[in-house]
C-alpha positions as CSV (number, residue, x, y, z in Angstrom):
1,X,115.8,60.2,159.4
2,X,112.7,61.6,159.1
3,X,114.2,65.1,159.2
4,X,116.7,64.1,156.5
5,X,113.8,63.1,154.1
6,X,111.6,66.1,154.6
7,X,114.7,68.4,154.2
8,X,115.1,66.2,150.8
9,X,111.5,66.8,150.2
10,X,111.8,70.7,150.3
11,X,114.9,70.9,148.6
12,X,113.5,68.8,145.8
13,X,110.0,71.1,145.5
14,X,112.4,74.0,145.4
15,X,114.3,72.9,142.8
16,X,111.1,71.4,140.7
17,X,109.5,74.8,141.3
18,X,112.5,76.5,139.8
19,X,112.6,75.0,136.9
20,X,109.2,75.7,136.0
21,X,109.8,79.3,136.5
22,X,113.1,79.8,135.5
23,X,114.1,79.4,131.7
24,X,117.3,77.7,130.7
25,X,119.5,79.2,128.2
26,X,119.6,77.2,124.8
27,X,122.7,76.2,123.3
28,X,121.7,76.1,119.7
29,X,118.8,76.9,117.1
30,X,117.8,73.6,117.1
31,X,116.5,73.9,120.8
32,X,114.4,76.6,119.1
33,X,112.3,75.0,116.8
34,X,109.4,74.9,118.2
35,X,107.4,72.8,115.0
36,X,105.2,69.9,114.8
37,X,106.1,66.5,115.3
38,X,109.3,68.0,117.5
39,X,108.1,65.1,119.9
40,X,104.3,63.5,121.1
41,X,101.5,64.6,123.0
42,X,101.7,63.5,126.2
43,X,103.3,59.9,127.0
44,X,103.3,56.4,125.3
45,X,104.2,52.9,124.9
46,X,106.7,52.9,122.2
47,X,108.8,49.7,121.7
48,X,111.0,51.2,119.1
49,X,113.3,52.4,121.9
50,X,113.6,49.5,123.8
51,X,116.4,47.5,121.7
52,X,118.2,51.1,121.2
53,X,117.8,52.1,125.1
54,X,117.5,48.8,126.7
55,X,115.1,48.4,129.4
56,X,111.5,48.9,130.0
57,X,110.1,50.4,126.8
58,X,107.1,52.2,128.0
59,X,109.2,54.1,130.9
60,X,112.2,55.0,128.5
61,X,109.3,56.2,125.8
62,X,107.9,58.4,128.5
63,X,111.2,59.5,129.9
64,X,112.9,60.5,126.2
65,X,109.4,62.0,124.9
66,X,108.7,64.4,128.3
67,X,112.7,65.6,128.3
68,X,112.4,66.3,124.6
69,X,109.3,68.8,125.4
70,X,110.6,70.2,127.9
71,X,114.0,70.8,126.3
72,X,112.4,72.9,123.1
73,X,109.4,74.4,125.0
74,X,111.1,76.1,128.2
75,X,114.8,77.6,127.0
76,X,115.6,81.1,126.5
77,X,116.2,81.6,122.8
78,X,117.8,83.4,120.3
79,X,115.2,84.9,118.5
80,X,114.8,86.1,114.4
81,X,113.1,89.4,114.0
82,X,109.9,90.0,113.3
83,X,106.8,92.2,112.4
84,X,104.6,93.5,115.6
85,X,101.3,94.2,114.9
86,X,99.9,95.4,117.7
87,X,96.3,95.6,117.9
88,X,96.5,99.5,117.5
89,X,98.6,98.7,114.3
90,X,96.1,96.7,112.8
91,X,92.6,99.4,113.3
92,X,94.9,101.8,111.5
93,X,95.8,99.0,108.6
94,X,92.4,98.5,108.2
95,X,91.1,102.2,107.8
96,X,88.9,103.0,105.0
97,X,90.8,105.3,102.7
98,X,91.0,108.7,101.9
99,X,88.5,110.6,99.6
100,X,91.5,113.0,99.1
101,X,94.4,111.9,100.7
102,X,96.3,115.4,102.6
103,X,99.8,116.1,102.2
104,X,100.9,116.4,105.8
105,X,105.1,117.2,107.5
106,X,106.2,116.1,110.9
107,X,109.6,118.1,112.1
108,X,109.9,116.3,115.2
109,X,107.9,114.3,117.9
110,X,110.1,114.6,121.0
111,X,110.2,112.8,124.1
112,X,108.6,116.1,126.7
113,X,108.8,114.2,129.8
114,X,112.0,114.6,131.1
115,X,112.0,111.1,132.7
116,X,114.4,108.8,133.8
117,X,115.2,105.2,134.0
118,X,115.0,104.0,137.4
119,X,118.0,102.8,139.0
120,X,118.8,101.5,142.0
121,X,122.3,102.1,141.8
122,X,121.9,105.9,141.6
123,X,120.8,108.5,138.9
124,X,119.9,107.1,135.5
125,X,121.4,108.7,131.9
126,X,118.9,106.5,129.8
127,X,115.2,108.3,129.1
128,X,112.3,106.3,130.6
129,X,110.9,106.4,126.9
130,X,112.1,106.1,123.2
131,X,113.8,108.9,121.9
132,X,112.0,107.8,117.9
133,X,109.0,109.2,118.3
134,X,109.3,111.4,114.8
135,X,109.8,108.1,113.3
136,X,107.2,106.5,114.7
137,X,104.8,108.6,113.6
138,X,106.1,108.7,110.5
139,X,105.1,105.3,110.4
140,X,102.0,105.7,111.9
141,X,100.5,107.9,109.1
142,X,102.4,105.7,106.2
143,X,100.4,102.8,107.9
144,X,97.0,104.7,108.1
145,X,94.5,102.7,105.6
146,X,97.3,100.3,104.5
147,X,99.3,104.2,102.9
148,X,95.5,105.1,101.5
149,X,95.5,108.1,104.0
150,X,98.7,110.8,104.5
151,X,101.2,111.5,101.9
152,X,103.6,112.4,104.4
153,X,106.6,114.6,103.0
154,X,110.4,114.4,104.2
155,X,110.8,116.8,106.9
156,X,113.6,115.2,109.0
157,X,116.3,115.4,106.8
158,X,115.4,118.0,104.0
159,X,119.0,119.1,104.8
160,X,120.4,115.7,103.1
161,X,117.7,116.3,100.3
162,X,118.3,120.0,99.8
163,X,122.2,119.2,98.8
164,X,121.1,115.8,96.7
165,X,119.1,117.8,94.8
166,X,121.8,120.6,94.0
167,X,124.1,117.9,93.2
168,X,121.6,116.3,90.4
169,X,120.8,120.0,89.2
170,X,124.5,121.1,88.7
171,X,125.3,117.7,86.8
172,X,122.4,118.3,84.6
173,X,123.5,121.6,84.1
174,X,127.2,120.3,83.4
175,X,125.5,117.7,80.8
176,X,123.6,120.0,79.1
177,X,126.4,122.6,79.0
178,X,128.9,119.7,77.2
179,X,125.8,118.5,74.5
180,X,125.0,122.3,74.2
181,X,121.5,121.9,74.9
182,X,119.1,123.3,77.8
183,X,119.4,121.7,81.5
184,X,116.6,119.7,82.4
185,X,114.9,121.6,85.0
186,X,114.3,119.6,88.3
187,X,110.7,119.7,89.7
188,X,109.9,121.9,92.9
189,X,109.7,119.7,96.0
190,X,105.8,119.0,97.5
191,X,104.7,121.1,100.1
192,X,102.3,119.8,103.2
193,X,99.1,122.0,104.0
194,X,99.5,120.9,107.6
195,X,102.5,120.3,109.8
196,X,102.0,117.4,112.6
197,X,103.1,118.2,115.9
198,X,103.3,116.9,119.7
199,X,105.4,114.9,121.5
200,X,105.3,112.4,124.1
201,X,103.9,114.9,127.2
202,X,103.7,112.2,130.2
203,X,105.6,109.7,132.5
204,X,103.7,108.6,135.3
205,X,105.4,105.9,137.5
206,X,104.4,103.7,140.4
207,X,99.9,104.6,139.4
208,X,99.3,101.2,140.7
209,X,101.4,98.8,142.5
210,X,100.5,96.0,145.0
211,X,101.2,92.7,145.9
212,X,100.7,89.3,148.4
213,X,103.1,87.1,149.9
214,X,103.3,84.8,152.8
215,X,106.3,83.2,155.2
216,X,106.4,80.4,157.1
217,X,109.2,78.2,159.5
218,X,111.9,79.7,156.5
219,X,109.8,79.9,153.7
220,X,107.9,82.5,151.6
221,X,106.2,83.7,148.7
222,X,105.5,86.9,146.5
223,X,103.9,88.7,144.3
224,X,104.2,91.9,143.1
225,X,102.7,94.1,140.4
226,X,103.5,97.9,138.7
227,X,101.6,99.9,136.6
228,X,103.0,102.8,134.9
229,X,101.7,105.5,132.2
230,X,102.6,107.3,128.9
231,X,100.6,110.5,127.5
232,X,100.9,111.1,123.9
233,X,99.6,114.8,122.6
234,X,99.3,114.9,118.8
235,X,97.8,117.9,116.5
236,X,97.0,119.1,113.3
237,X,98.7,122.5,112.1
238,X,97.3,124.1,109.1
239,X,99.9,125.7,107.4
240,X,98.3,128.9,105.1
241,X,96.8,130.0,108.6
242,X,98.6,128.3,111.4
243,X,95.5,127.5,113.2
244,X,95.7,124.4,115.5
245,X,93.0,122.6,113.2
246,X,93.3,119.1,115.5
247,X,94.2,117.9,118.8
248,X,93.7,114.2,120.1
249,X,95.8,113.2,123.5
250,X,95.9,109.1,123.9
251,X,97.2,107.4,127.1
252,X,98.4,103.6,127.1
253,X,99.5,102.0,130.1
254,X,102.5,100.3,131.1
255,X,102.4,96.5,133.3
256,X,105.3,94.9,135.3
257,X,104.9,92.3,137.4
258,X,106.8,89.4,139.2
259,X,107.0,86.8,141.7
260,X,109.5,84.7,143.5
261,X,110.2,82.4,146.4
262,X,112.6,81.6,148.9
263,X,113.7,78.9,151.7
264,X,115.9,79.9,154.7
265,X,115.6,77.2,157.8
266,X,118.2,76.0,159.6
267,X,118.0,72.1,160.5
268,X,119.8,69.6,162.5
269,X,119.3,71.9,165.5
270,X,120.8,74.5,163.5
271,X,124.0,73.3,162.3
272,X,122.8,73.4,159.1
273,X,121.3,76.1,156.6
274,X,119.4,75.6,153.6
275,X,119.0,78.7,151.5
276,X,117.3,78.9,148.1
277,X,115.8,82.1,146.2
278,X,113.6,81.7,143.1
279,X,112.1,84.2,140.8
280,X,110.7,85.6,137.5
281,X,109.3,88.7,136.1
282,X,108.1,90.5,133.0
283,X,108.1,94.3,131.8
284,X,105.5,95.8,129.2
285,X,107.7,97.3,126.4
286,X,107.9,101.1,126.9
287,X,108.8,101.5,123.3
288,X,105.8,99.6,122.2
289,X,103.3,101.6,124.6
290,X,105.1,104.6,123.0
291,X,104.4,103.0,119.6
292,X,100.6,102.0,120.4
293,X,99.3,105.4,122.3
294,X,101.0,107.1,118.5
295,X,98.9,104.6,116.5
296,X,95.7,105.4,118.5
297,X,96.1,109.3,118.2
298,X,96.4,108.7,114.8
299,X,93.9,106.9,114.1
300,X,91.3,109.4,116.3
301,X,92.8,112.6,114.2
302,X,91.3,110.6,111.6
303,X,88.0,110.3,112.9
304,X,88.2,113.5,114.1
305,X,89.3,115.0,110.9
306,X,86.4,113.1,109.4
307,X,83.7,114.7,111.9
308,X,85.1,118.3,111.6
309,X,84.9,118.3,107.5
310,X,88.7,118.5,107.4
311,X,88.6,115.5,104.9
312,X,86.3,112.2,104.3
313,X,86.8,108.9,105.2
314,X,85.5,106.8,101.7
315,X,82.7,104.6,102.9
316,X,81.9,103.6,99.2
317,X,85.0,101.4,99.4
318,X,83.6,99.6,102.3
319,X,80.1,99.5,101.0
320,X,81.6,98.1,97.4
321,X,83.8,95.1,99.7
322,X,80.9,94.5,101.6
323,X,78.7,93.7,98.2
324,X,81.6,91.5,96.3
C-alpha cells in the first residue's frame, strides 16, 4: 500500500509539473482574451454559485474562479499581428533630425555567411539567417528620426520603375499627339550621393552553451542553455568619388535555452514501469537579431556621420522640446 500511494504521489507531481510547463492548445479566441475582469484575483466566498452549482459555495467559487485563470492565462494561442519595437527600433525613432537630410541607395544587403540551419536529420536547405536584409534596412533608415534622417531612393526594383515610367511617358506622348499639343515631360528620377552597402558577415554557433541536471532512483532534471551570434557590416559609399566614407560593424547575440524532466523506475519488484518525459524551451528570433544588430549600425553611421562632418544631427530641435 504504501508503495501504491507514493507511486500515486510521483505520478501526480509529474503530471502537476507538466502542466505548469507545458501549454495547452486553445480551441477558440475566446480562450485568448486575456482582459480585465476575465475572472478574480485569487479565491473567494461567492454565494452566487451555490444555487446554480449546488454545494459548498466557497469551494465551488474557488474551484470555477482558479480553472477560469488558468484556462485564459496558460493555452497556446492564435495570435493577431503586431508592431515590434524592439528597443533598437525605438533609439532610432527617437533620433534628432537631420540638418540636411542625404539622399542615400541600398542595391542589396545579402546574407554573407553561408550558414545553415541545424538539423539533426541531416544537411539543412534553410539559411540560418533572413534572406531580407535589403528590406530591412530599408526600413531601418525610413525609421531613422521617425523618416527625419535618409531619403532613401528605390534601388531594388528600378527595373519595375524604369518600364512604369516609359509606359506613363508614351501615353502622355500619345495624349498630346491626339489634342495636338506638346507631351508633358516627366521629371528625371532622384539620384543618391552615397550607396549603402554590407551584408550580414557572421554566424557563430554553439559561443556559449552549458547546463545542470541531476538523476535519482528513475528520475532527473535539466537545464540547458545556447548562445549564438550574428555580425552585421554596414558602410557608407560616396558616389562622385567612391570612397568608403563610413563603416560601423554591430554584433547582437542569439539565446536558446530549455529544460525538461523525466521519471523511469520500475515498481512492484519490477513488474511495472512508469515512464514520463516533460519539457519546454524557447529560441531568440534570428530574424529579429538580424533586424536589431541593422538598427544599431544604423543608428552608429549616424553618430558617426555626425562626428566626421558628413552631416549634422539638429540639436536645436531638442533644445526647442526641452524649453516647451
Amino acid at each position: 500500500m504504501e508503495i501504491l500511494t507514493r507511486t500515486a504521489s510521483i505520478i501526480a507531481l509529474a503530471f502537476m509539473t507538466g502542466c505548469a510547463s507545458v501549454p495547452q492548445w486553445s480551441e477558440g479566441p475566446a480562450n485568448c482574451e486575456y482582459g480585465e475582469g476575465k475572472f478574480k484575483p485569487g479565491f473567494g466566498k461567492n454565494t452566487s454559485h451555490v444555487e446554480e452549482y449546488g454545494g459548498d459555495g466557497y469551494l465551488l467559487d474557488a474551484m470555477y474562479t482558479g480553472t477560469r485563470k488558468y484556462i485564459e492565462t496558460k493555452q497556446i494561442c492564435v495570435e493577431q499581428p503586431e508592431v515590434v519595437d524592439l528597443p533598437s527600433y525605438i533609439d532610432l525613432l527617437n533620433l534628432p533630425p537631420a540638418e540636411t537630410r542625404p539622399v542615400v541607395a541600398v542595391y542589396q544587403f545579402l546574407d554573407k555567411t553561408g550558414q545553415r540551419k541545424d538539423s539533426v536529420t541531416g544537411q539543412s536547405f534553410s539559411t540560418a539567417v533572413t534572406q531580407g536584409g535589403t528590406e530591412l534596412l530599408i526600413d531601418a533608415l525610413k525609421t531613422a528620426g521617425n523618416g527625419t534622417w535618409f531619403r532613401v531612393v528605390e534601388r531594388q526594383g528600378i527595373d519595375a520603375l524604369v518600364r512604369e515610367r516609359q509606359i506613363i511617358r508614351s501615353g502622355r506622348d500619345e495624349a498630346a499627339k491626339a489634342l495636338g499639343e506638346e507631351p508633358q515631360k516627366l521629371g528625371p528620377l532622384l539620384f543618391a550621393g552615397m550607396i549603402i552597402e554590407g551584408g550580414i558577415i557572421g554566424y557563430d554557433s554553439n559561443l556559449k552553451t552549458g547546463g545542470r541536471g541531476a538523476r535519482t532512483l528513475g528520475i532527473g532534471f535539466s537545464r540547458q542553455y545556447r548562445q549564438d551570434q550574428v555580425t552585421v557590416s554596414l558602410r557608407a559609399v560616396s558616389v562622385l568619388t567612391g570612397e568608403v566614407l563610413l563603416n560601423v560593424q554591430t554584433k547582437k547575440t542569439i539565446l536558446s535555452y530549455g529544460s525538461g524532466g523525466d521519471i523511469f523506475r520500475f515498481i512492484e519488484q519490477g513488474t511495472q514501469l512508469i515512464e514520463y518525459e516533460d519539457g519546454v524551451g524557447n529560441n531568440e528570433s534570428v530574424t529579429y537579431a538580424v533586424r536589431t544588430a541593422i538598427e544599431a549600425a544604423v543608428l552608429e553611421m549616424v553618430y558617426q556621420g555626425d562626428r566626421r562632418g558628413f552631416w549634422k544631427i539638429n540639436n536645436k530641435k531638442i533644445e526647442e522640446t526641452k524649453d516647451d
